[in-house]
N, C-alpha and C positions, 0 to 999 in steps of 0.2 A: 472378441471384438477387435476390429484390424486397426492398425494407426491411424490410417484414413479418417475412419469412423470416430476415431475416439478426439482427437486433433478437431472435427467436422464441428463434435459437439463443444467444442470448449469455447470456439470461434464464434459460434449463434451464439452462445449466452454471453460470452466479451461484447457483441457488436449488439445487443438488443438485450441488457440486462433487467429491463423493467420490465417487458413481456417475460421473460423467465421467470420473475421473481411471482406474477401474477399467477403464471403459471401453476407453478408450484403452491401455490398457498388454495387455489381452487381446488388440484387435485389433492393436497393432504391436511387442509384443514388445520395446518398449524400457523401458527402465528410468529412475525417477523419485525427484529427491533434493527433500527438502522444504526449506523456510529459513524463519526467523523475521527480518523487518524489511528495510527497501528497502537498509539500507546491504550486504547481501550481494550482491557482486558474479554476478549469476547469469550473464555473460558467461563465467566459467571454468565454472561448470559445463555451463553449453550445448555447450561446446568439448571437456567430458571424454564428451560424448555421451549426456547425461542431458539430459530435460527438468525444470528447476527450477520449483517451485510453491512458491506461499506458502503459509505456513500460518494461517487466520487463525479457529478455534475450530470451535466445533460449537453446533446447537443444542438440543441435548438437555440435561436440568437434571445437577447437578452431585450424582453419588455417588460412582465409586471413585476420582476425585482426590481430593477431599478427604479420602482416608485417607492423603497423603502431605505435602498442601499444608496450611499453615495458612487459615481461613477468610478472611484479609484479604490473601489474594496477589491478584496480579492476573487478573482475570477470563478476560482472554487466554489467561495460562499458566494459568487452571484447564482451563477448555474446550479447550484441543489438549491436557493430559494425559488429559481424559476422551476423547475422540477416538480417541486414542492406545491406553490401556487396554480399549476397547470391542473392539478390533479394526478401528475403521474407516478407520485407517492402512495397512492389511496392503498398500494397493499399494508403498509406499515402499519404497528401497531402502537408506536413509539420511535425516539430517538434520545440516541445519548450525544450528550457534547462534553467531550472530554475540554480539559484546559492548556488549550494547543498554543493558540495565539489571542491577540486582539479582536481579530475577524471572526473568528468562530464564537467567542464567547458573546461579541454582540448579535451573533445573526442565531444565538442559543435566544437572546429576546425576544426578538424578531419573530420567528417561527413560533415561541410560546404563544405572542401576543397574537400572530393572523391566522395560526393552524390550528386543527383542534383534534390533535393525535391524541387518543387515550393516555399516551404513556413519554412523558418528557422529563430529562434526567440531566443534571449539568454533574460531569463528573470535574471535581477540581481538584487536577493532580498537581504535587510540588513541582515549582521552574527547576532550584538547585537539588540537585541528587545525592550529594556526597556525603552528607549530616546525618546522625542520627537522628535528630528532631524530624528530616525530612522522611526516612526510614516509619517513626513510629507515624508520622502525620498520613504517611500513604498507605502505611495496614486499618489505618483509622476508615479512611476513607474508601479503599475497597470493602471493610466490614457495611460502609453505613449504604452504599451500594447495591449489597447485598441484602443487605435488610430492606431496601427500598425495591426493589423487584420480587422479595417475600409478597410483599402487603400488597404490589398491584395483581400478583398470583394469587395471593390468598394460600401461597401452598409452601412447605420448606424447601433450602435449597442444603441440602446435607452437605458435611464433608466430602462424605462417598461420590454425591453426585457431582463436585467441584474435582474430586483429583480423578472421576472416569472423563472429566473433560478437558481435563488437564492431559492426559493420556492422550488422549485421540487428537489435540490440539499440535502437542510435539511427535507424534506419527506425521502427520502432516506436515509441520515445519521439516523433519527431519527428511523425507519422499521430496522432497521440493531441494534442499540444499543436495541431495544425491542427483537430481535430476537438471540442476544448476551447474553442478562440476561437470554431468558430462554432455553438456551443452557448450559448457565455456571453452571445453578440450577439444569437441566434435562440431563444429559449428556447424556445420552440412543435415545433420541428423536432425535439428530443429532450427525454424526463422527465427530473425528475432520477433517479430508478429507472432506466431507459437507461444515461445515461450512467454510474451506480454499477457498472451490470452490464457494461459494456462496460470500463470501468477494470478492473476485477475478473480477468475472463477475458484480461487480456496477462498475470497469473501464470499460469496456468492452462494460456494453450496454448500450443502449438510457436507462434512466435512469426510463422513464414512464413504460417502461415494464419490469424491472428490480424489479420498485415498486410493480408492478400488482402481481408479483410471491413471491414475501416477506409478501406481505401480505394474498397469501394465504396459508403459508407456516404457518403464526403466527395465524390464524385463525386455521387450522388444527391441532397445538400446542396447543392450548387452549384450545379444545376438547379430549386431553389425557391425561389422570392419571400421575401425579405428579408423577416421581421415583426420588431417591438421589442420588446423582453423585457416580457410582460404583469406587473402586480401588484407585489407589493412584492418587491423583490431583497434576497436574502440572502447573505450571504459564511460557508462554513462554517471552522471551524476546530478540530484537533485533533490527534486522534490516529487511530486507525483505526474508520474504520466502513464496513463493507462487508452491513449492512444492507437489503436491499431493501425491509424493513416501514416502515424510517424513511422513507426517500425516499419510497417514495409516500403515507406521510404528509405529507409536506412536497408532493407533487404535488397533494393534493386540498385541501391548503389554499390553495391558488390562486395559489404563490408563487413568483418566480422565483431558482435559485440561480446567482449569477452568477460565482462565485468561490471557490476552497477552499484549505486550507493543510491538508490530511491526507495522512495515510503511504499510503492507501489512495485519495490524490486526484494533488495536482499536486505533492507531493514524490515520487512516483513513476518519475513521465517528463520534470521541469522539466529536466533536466542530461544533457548527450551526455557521451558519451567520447572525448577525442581521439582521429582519427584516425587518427596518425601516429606516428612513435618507436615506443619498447617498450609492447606492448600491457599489461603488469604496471603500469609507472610509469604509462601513460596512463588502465587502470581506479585507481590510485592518487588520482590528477589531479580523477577526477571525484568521489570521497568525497571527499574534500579541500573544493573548492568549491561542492558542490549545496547545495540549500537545508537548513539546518541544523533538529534538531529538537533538543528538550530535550536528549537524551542525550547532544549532544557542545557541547563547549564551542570557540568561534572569536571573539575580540574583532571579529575584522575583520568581521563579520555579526552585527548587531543584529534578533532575532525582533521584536521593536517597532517598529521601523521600516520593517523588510520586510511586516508585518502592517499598519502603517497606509498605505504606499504603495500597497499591491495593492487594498485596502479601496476605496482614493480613486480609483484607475485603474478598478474594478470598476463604481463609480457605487450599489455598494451601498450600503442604507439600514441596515442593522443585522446585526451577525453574531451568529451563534450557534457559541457552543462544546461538542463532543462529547467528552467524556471516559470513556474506560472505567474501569467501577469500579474503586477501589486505583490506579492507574496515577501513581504518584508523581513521575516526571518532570514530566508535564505538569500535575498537581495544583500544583505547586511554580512551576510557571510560570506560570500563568493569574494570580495575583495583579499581573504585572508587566503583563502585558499588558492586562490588563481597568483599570490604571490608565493606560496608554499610551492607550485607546481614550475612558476617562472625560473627558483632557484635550483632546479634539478632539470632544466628545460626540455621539460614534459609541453609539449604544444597541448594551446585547449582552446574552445569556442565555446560560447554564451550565445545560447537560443534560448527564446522567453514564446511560448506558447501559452493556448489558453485549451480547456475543458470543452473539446469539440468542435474547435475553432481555430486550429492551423492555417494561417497560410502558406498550402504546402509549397508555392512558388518561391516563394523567396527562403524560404528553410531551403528547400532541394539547391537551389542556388548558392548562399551560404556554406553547407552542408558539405557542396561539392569541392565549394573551394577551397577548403579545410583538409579534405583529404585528397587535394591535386598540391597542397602543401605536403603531407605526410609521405607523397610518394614522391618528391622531387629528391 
C-alpha cells in the first residue's frame, strides 16, 4: 500500500470518525466502549474484548445539550453530549468517565440520567500522584474496573489477556513516538494535518492494524532523503485538539511544527507500560509517571520545566497555546507557564478554540501575526 493510500485512509476516519466507527462495528460485529481522556487505561478494555475510542466532540453547533449543560461548561463536554443526544453515539456500547475534571464528572450524570448505553462506568482516578496511599488507591481502582467489565462480559479478563494488551498498546505508543521524531526532524515528509490524522486514528482503531500502517508509513520514511524542517518551527501546547481545519491552517502558513504537549499529541503515546509483574500494578505504574496534565497534581514533575526543556530540545522559535473554550484546568495553568516561557523569552500566543468550531478568520489572522513576529 503506497503513502498516498495509507495517509488517504487515516484522513476519512479523522474527518468522519462516527461513520467509521459505524462501520466497523456492522462489518465485525464486535462491540465498542468509548472513554473521555488519555489517563483511561484502554489496555483493560482491549482485554475485556472491546475496542476503546476516544471520544473527542462533534461538529455540529450546540442545541439539545445546552438544555442540560450551563452555557459556560466546557466545550468538549458540550459537543459529546450533543453527539450523544443526536443519536450519533448509537454504535456504543458503553462509556467510561475517568476523573479528569469537574466537567466530565458532572456530564458522567448527565449522560447516565438521559442515555441508555448498556454499559456506564465512572472511573475515579487519584488528583495527587506522588503518595503511596495514592499508588495502593489506584491499583484498587483499576482492579474494581476490572471486575466491573468481567460482570457486564459475563467473561474473565486474565492476566495473559491484560499483558498481550499491554504488548500491542506500547507497540503502538512506541511506532507513533518513532514516527513523531521523524516528523519533527523531516517536516516536508508529513503535514501537520498528517500527522493530527494519524495520532487521531490509534483511538479509533483495533490497534493491530493501526500498527500495520505506522509501520509502513516509517519504512517509507526511511527510504527518503533527509530535508530540515522548512520555516518557522512551532511547539504546540495544550489540551486537546484533534482538529484538522487547524492544522492545515498551520500547514499553509508555511510553518513548521516541531513539538507538542497535547492530550491529543505526545501525552498520548510519551509513556509505555511495564512489561513485567502484575499487569493492574504495571498499568498503575504508567498513570503514575507519564507526562502529567493540569488535572493531576505530582511535585515530583514540574509542567514548566518539562514545557521549557522540550521547547529548547525542539529548536522551536515560539509556541503556541490551544485551549478549548471554558476548560479550567488548563485556563488555570497557562498563567504559570506563559510566565516560565516570558523568563527565557520564548515568544507565545493563546488561541482558545472549540470542538468543530473554529473561527478559522480570526485564528489565521492571529496566527499570522505571531509569526510575522518570529520572523522580524
Amino acid at each position: 500500500m503506497e503513502r498516498k493510500q495509507i495517509i488517504s485512509e487515516f484522513m476519512e476516519t479523522a474527518e468522519n470518525p462516527f461513520l467509521y466507527l459505524k462501520n466497523w462495528k456492522a462489518q465485525t460485529g464486535k462491540k465498542i466502549l468509548g472513554y473521555f481522556c488519555t489517563n483511561t487505561p484502554e489496555e483493560i478494555i482491549q482485554a475485556a474484548g472491546f475496542l476503546p475510542v476516544r471520544l473527542l466532540g462533534t461538529k455540529e453547533s450546540i442545541s439539545m445539550a445546552a438544555k442540560h449543560l450551563q452555557s459556560y461548561s466546557c466545550s468538549l463536554v458540550q459537543s459529546s453530549l450533543e453527539s450523544a443526544l443526536r443519536g450519533d453515539l448509537s454504535f456504543l456500547d458503553g462509556t467510561i468517565f475517568p476523573h479528569t475534571c469537574d466537567s466530565i464528572q458532572r456530564l458522567s450524570d448527565i449522560w447516565a440520567e438521559n442515555l441508555g448505553f448498556p454499559f456506564h462506568w465512572d472511573l475515579v482516578l487519584p488528583v495527587k500522584l506522588h503518595t503511596e496511599s495514592a499508588r495502593i488507591y489506584l491499583i484498587q481502582e483499576l482492579h474494581r474496573f476490572r471486575r466491573g467489565l468481567q460482570e457486564f462480559t459475563a467473561c474473565p479478563i486474565s492476566d495473559e489477556d491484560l499483558r498481550s494488551s499491554i504488548v500491542l498498546a506500547n507497540a503502538n505508543r512506541l511506532l507513533l513516538r518513532k514516527l513523531y521524531g521523524i516528523k519533527n526532524r523531516n517536516s516536508i515528509l508529513f503535514s501537520a494535518a498528517e500527522f493530527s490524522a494519524i495520532v487521531k486514528t490509534a483511538t479509533l482503531w483495533p490497534k493491530e492494524a493501526h500498527n500495520a500502517m505506522i509501520e509502513r508509513l516509517i519504512s517509507w520514511a526511511e527510504q527518503s532523503h533527509p530535508v530540515a524542517n522548512a520555516g518557522i518551527r512551532l511547539f504546540i501546547a495544550g489540551s486537546v485538539c484533534d482538529q484538522l481545519s487547524f492544522f492545515n491552517l498551520v500547514d499553509t502558513c508555511g510553518v513548521s511544527i516541531v513539538g507538542d504537549d497535547l492530550c491529543t499529541g505526545w501525552r498520548y503515546f510519551s509513556a509505555d507500560v511495564p512489561a513485567t509483574g502484575n499487569p493492574i500494578e504495571a498499568l498503575a505504574e504508567r498513570l503514575i509517571r507519564k507526562v502529567s496534565c493540569p488535572c493531576k497534581y505530582n511535585p515530583d514533575f514540574d509542567r514548566g520545566t518539562d514545557l521549557l526543556q522540550r521547547v529548547k530540545n525542539s529548536n522551536a522559535q515560539g509556541v503556541v497555546f490551544l485551549h478549548l473554550k471554558f476548560c479550567d484546568p488548563h485556563a488555570f495553568d497557562y498563567p504559570y507557564l506563559k510566565k516560565r516561557l516570558d523568563e527565557k523569552n520564548i515568544p507565545s500566543l493563546l488561541l482558545e478554540i472549540e470542538p468543530g468550531g473554529i473561527t478559522l478568520g480570526a485564528v489565521e489572522t492571529r496566527l499570522k501575526a505571531f509569526i510575522e513576529t518570529l520572523e522580524a
